[in-house]
C-alpha positions in Angstrom: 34.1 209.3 -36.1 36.4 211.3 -34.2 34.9 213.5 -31.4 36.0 217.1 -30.3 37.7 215.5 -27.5 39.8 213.4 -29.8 40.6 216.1 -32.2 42.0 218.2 -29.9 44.7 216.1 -28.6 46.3 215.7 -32.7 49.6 217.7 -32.6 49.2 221.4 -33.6 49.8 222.2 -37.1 53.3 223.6 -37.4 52.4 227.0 -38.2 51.4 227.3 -34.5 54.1 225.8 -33.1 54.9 229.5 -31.5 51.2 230.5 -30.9 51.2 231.5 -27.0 48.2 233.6 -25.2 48.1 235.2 -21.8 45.5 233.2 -19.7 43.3 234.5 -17.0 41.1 231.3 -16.8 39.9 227.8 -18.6 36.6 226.7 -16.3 33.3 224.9 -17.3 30.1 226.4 -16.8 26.7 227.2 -18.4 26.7 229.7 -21.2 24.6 232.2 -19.4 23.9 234.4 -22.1 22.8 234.5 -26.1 22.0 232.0 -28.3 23.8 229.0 -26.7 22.3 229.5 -22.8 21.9 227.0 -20.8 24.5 224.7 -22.7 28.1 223.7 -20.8 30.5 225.5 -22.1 34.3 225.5 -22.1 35.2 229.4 -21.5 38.3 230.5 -22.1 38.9 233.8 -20.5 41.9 236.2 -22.3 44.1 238.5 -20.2 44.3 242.3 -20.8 41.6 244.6 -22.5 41.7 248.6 -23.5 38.3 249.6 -22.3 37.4 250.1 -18.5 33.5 250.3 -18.9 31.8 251.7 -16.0 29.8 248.6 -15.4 32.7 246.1 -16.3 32.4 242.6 -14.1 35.6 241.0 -15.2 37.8 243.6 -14.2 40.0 241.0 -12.7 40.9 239.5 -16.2 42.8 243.4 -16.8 46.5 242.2 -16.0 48.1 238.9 -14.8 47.5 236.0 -16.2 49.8 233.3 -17.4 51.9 232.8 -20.9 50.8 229.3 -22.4 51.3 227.5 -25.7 48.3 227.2 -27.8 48.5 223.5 -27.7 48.5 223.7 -23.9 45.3 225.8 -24.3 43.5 223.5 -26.1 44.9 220.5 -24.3 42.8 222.3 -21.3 39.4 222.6 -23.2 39.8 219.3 -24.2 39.8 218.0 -20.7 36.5 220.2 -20.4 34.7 217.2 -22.0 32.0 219.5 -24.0 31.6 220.9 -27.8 31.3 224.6 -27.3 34.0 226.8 -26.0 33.7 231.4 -25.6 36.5 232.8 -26.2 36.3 235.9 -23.8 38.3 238.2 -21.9 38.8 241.4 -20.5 39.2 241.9 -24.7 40.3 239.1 -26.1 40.9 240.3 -29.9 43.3 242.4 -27.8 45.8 239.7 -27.7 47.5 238.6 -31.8 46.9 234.9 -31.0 43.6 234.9 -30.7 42.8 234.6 -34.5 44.7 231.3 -34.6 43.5 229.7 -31.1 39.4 231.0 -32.6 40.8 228.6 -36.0 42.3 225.9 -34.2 39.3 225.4 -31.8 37.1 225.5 -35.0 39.6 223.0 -36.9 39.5 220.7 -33.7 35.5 221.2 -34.2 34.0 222.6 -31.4 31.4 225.3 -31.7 33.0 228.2 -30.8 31.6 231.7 -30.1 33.6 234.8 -29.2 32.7 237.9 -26.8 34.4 241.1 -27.7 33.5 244.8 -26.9 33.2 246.1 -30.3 36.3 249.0 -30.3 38.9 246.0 -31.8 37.8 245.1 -35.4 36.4 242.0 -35.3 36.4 241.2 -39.4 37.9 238.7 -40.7 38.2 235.9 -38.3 36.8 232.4 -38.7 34.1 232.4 -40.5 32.8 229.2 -38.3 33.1 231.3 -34.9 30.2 233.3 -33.8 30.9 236.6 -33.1 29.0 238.2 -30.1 29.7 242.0 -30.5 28.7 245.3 -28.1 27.9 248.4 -28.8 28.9 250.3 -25.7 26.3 252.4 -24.2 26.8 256.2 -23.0 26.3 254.7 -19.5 29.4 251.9 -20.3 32.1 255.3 -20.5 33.1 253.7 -23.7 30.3 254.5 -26.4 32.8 256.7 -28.4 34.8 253.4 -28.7 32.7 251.4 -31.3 33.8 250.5 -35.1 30.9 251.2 -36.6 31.9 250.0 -40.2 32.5 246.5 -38.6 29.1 245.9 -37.7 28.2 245.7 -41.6 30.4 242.4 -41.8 28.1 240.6 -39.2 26.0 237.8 -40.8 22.6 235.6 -38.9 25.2 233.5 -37.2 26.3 236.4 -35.0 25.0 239.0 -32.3 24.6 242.5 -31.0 24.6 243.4 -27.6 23.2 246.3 -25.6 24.4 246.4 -21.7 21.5 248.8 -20.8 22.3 250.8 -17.3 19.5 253.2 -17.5 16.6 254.4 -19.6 18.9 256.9 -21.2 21.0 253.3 -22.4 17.8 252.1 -23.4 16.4 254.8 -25.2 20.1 255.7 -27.0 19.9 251.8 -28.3 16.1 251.5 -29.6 17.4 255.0 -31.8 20.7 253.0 -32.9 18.7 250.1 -33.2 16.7 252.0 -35.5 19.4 254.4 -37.6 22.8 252.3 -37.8 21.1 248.4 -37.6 17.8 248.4 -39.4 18.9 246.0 -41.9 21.5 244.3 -39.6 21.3 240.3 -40.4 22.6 239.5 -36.7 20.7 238.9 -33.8 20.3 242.2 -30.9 20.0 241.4 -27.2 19.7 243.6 -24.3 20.6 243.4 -21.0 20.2 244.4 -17.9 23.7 246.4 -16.1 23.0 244.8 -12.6 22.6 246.4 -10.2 22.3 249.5 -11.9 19.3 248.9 -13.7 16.8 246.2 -12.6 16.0 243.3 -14.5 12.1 243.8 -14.2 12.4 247.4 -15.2 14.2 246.5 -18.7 11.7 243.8 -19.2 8.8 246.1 -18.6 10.4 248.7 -21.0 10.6 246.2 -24.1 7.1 244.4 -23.7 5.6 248.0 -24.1 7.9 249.1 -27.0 8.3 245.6 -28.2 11.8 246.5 -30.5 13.2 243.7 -32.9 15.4 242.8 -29.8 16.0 239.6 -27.4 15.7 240.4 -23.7 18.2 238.4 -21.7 19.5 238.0 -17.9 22.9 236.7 -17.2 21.9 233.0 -16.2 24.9 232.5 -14.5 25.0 235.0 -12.1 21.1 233.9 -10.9 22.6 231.1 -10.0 26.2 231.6 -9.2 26.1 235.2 -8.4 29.7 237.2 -9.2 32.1 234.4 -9.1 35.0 234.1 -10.8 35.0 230.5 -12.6 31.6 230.3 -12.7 
Protein backbone atom coordinates (compact mmCIF):
# COMPACT_ATOMS: atom_id res chain seq x y z
CA UNK A 1 0.00 0.00 0.00
CA UNK A 2 1.30 3.25 -0.94
CA UNK A 3 2.45 5.53 1.97
CA UNK A 4 2.08 9.43 2.18
CA UNK A 5 5.60 9.69 1.20
CA UNK A 6 4.90 7.75 -1.98
CA UNK A 7 1.84 9.62 -2.92
CA UNK A 8 3.20 12.70 -2.85
CA UNK A 9 5.87 12.31 -5.36
CA UNK A 10 2.76 11.14 -8.31
CA UNK A 11 2.66 14.07 -10.78
CA UNK A 12 0.11 16.87 -9.91
CA UNK A 13 -3.18 16.49 -11.46
CA UNK A 14 -3.35 18.90 -14.34
CA UNK A 15 -5.63 21.27 -12.98
CA UNK A 16 -2.76 22.41 -10.73
CA UNK A 17 -0.37 22.56 -13.06
CA UNK A 18 -0.33 26.64 -12.35
CA UNK A 19 -1.10 26.30 -8.54
CA UNK A 20 1.89 28.61 -7.00
CA UNK A 21 1.89 29.93 -3.17
CA UNK A 22 4.14 32.46 -1.46
CA UNK A 23 6.33 30.46 1.11
CA UNK A 24 7.70 31.75 4.35
CA UNK A 25 8.82 28.21 5.62
CA UNK A 26 8.44 24.20 5.21
CA UNK A 27 10.24 22.81 8.76
CA UNK A 28 9.45 19.73 10.95
CA UNK A 29 8.54 20.02 14.39
CA UNK A 30 6.08 18.89 17.11
CA UNK A 31 2.58 20.11 16.82
CA UNK A 32 2.59 22.13 19.97
CA UNK A 33 -0.90 22.85 20.20
CA UNK A 34 -4.66 21.18 19.86
CA UNK A 35 -5.63 17.95 19.18
CA UNK A 36 -2.56 16.54 17.38
CA UNK A 37 0.30 17.80 20.15
CA UNK A 38 3.10 16.19 20.67
CA UNK A 39 2.94 14.49 17.12
CA UNK A 40 5.78 15.57 14.24
CA UNK A 41 4.41 17.51 11.97
CA UNK A 42 5.25 18.97 8.58
CA UNK A 43 4.25 22.88 8.95
CA UNK A 44 3.87 24.67 6.18
CA UNK A 45 3.96 28.28 6.93
CA UNK A 46 2.03 30.88 4.21
CA UNK A 47 3.26 34.36 3.50
CA UNK A 48 1.10 37.52 4.08
CA UNK A 49 -1.88 38.04 6.51
CA UNK A 50 -4.48 41.20 7.00
CA UNK A 51 -4.60 41.15 10.79
CA UNK A 52 -1.68 42.63 13.00
CA UNK A 53 -2.89 41.22 16.42
CA UNK A 54 -1.35 42.81 19.34
CA UNK A 55 0.06 39.60 20.56
CA UNK A 56 0.97 38.18 16.99
CA UNK A 57 4.31 35.79 17.25
CA UNK A 58 4.80 35.23 13.59
CA UNK A 59 4.95 38.62 12.50
CA UNK A 60 7.90 37.63 10.44
CA UNK A 61 5.67 35.48 8.00
CA UNK A 62 3.84 39.27 7.05
CA UNK A 63 5.84 39.92 3.68
CA UNK A 64 8.72 38.03 1.78
CA UNK A 65 8.60 34.84 1.23
CA UNK A 66 9.28 32.91 -1.99
CA UNK A 67 6.81 32.05 -5.24
CA UNK A 68 6.80 28.09 -5.57
CA UNK A 69 4.79 25.60 -7.60
CA UNK A 70 2.47 23.51 -5.70
CA UNK A 71 4.20 20.43 -6.74
CA UNK A 72 7.46 21.92 -5.39
CA UNK A 73 5.53 22.46 -2.08
CA UNK A 74 4.56 19.15 -1.60
CA UNK A 75 7.70 17.65 -3.05
CA UNK A 76 9.17 19.51 0.35
CA UNK A 77 6.62 17.91 2.90
CA UNK A 78 7.24 14.79 1.29
CA UNK A 79 10.90 14.93 2.23
CA UNK A 80 9.50 15.71 5.87
CA UNK A 81 8.98 11.91 6.21
CA UNK A 82 5.70 12.30 8.58
CA UNK A 83 1.64 12.00 7.95
CA UNK A 84 0.42 15.26 9.28
CA UNK A 85 1.22 18.56 7.86
CA UNK A 86 -0.58 22.64 9.35
CA UNK A 87 -1.09 24.69 6.96
CA UNK A 88 -0.40 28.06 8.75
CA UNK A 89 0.66 31.48 8.08
CA UNK A 90 0.61 34.88 8.91
CA UNK A 91 -3.20 34.04 7.19
CA UNK A 92 -2.90 31.49 5.09
CA UNK A 93 -6.67 31.49 3.51
CA UNK A 94 -5.18 34.88 2.57
CA UNK A 95 -3.43 33.50 -0.35
CA UNK A 96 -6.16 31.71 -3.48
CA UNK A 97 -3.96 28.57 -3.62
CA UNK A 98 -4.40 27.52 -0.51
CA UNK A 99 -7.82 25.65 -1.21
CA UNK A 100 -6.04 23.39 -3.71
CA UNK A 101 -2.54 22.78 -1.79
CA UNK A 102 -5.28 21.90 1.67
CA UNK A 103 -6.94 19.22 -1.30
CA UNK A 104 -3.78 18.00 -2.76
CA UNK A 105 -2.13 17.38 0.69
CA UNK A 106 -5.45 15.50 1.61
CA UNK A 107 -5.55 13.63 -1.93
CA UNK A 108 -1.73 12.63 -1.31
CA UNK A 109 -3.29 11.47 2.32
CA UNK A 110 -1.76 13.12 4.96
CA UNK A 111 -3.76 14.39 7.91
CA UNK A 112 -3.79 17.79 7.44
CA UNK A 113 -5.07 20.58 9.81
CA UNK A 114 -5.22 24.30 9.02
CA UNK A 115 -4.60 27.50 11.46
CA UNK A 116 -6.42 30.57 10.40
CA UNK A 117 -7.56 33.66 12.36
CA UNK A 118 -11.21 33.58 11.80
CA UNK A 119 -11.76 37.22 9.68
CA UNK A 120 -11.18 35.04 6.09
CA UNK A 121 -14.20 32.59 5.63
CA UNK A 122 -13.10 29.42 6.20
CA UNK A 123 -16.35 27.33 4.61
CA UNK A 124 -16.05 25.31 2.16
CA UNK A 125 -12.70 23.80 2.01
CA UNK A 126 -11.76 20.09 2.27
CA UNK A 127 -13.90 18.49 4.09
CA UNK A 128 -10.89 16.03 5.30
CA UNK A 129 -8.74 19.14 6.69
CA UNK A 130 -9.29 20.11 10.23
CA UNK A 131 -10.01 23.54 10.65
CA UNK A 132 -8.41 25.32 13.76
CA UNK A 133 -10.33 28.62 13.91
CA UNK A 134 -9.81 32.00 16.41
CA UNK A 135 -12.02 34.15 17.65
CA UNK A 136 -9.88 37.25 18.27
CA UNK A 137 -10.11 38.61 21.72
CA UNK A 138 -10.55 42.53 22.53
CA UNK A 139 -6.94 42.26 23.87
CA UNK A 140 -5.71 40.65 20.04
CA UNK A 141 -6.84 44.46 18.40
CA UNK A 142 -8.75 42.34 15.96
CA UNK A 143 -12.00 41.12 17.81
CA UNK A 144 -14.19 43.25 15.42
CA UNK A 145 -12.65 41.00 12.67
CA UNK A 146 -14.48 37.65 13.25
CA UNK A 147 -17.12 35.91 10.72
CA UNK A 148 -19.39 34.96 12.97
CA UNK A 149 -21.77 33.03 10.58
CA UNK A 150 -18.76 30.83 9.65
CA UNK A 151 -18.42 29.40 12.94
CA UNK A 152 -21.98 27.48 12.37
CA UNK A 153 -20.25 25.41 9.49
CA UNK A 154 -17.59 23.84 12.08
CA UNK A 155 -18.24 20.13 12.76
CA UNK A 156 -16.34 17.62 15.96
CA UNK A 157 -13.44 17.38 13.62
CA UNK A 158 -12.52 21.01 14.08
CA UNK A 159 -11.55 23.74 16.84
CA UNK A 160 -12.02 27.09 18.44
CA UNK A 161 -9.44 29.00 19.88
CA UNK A 162 -9.31 31.75 22.51
CA UNK A 163 -5.63 33.57 22.78
CA UNK A 164 -6.56 34.94 26.30
CA UNK A 165 -4.20 38.13 27.26
CA UNK A 166 -6.01 39.15 30.31
CA UNK A 167 -8.93 38.40 32.60
CA UNK A 168 -11.01 40.85 30.53
CA UNK A 169 -10.01 38.07 27.37
CA UNK A 170 -11.07 35.53 29.62
CA UNK A 171 -14.12 36.78 30.91
CA UNK A 172 -15.26 38.23 27.20
CA UNK A 173 -14.69 34.35 25.98
CA UNK A 174 -16.51 32.27 28.89
CA UNK A 175 -19.70 34.99 27.78
CA UNK A 176 -19.11 34.13 23.94
CA UNK A 177 -18.53 30.76 24.89
CA UNK A 178 -21.79 30.89 26.45
CA UNK A 179 -24.10 33.23 23.86
CA UNK A 180 -22.60 32.57 20.19
CA UNK A 181 -21.12 28.63 20.87
CA UNK A 182 -23.38 26.82 23.17
CA UNK A 183 -24.36 24.30 20.82
CA UNK A 184 -20.95 24.55 18.80
CA UNK A 185 -20.01 20.75 17.77
CA UNK A 186 -16.17 21.80 17.58
CA UNK A 187 -13.73 21.54 20.14
CA UNK A 188 -12.73 25.26 22.37
CA UNK A 189 -9.17 25.77 23.67
CA UNK A 190 -7.72 28.55 25.52
CA UNK A 191 -4.50 29.80 25.79
CA UNK A 192 -2.39 31.62 27.42
CA UNK A 193 -0.89 35.23 25.30
CA UNK A 194 2.73 34.85 26.78
CA UNK A 195 3.98 36.86 28.40
CA UNK A 196 1.18 38.88 28.80
CA UNK A 197 -0.84 36.69 30.76
CA UNK A 198 0.81 33.79 32.82
CA UNK A 199 0.19 30.30 32.16
CA UNK A 200 -0.58 29.49 35.87
CA UNK A 201 -2.96 32.31 36.10
CA UNK A 202 -5.25 31.00 33.12
CA UNK A 203 -4.99 27.64 34.52
CA UNK A 204 -6.09 28.72 37.89
CA UNK A 205 -9.01 30.70 36.25
CA UNK A 206 -10.56 27.58 34.49
CA UNK A 207 -10.22 24.88 37.34
CA UNK A 208 -12.46 27.31 39.46
CA UNK A 209 -14.97 28.07 36.59
CA UNK A 210 -14.36 24.82 34.98
CA UNK A 211 -16.09 26.06 31.19
CA UNK A 212 -16.67 23.26 28.48
CA UNK A 213 -13.14 24.43 27.36
CA UNK A 214 -9.45 22.69 26.86
CA UNK A 215 -6.63 24.49 28.51
CA UNK A 216 -3.49 24.36 26.41
CA UNK A 217 0.35 25.86 26.48
CA UNK A 218 2.20 26.16 23.38
CA UNK A 219 4.47 22.93 23.65
CA UNK A 220 6.81 24.16 21.41
CA UNK A 221 7.83 27.20 22.78
CA UNK A 222 8.53 25.27 26.44
CA UNK A 223 10.85 23.65 24.73
CA UNK A 224 12.15 25.73 21.83
CA UNK A 225 11.26 29.04 23.10
CA UNK A 226 10.38 31.79 20.05
CA UNK A 227 12.27 30.28 17.17
CA UNK A 228 11.56 30.51 13.90
CA UNK A 229 11.47 26.77 12.40
CA UNK A 230 10.77 25.35 15.39
Amino acid sequence: MPTAHDAIVETPAPTRAGVSLRITEIFRSLQGEGRHTGLPTCFVRLTGCPLRCHYCDTAYAFHGGERTALADVLARVAAQRVRHVCVTGGEPLAQKGCPELLRALCDAGYIVSIETSGAIDHRGLDARVMRVVDIKTPDSGEADRQLWDALDDLTERDQIKFVIASREDYDWALRIIGERLPHTRAEVLLSPAVPALDPGTLADWVVADAPPVRFQVQLHKLLWGDVPGR
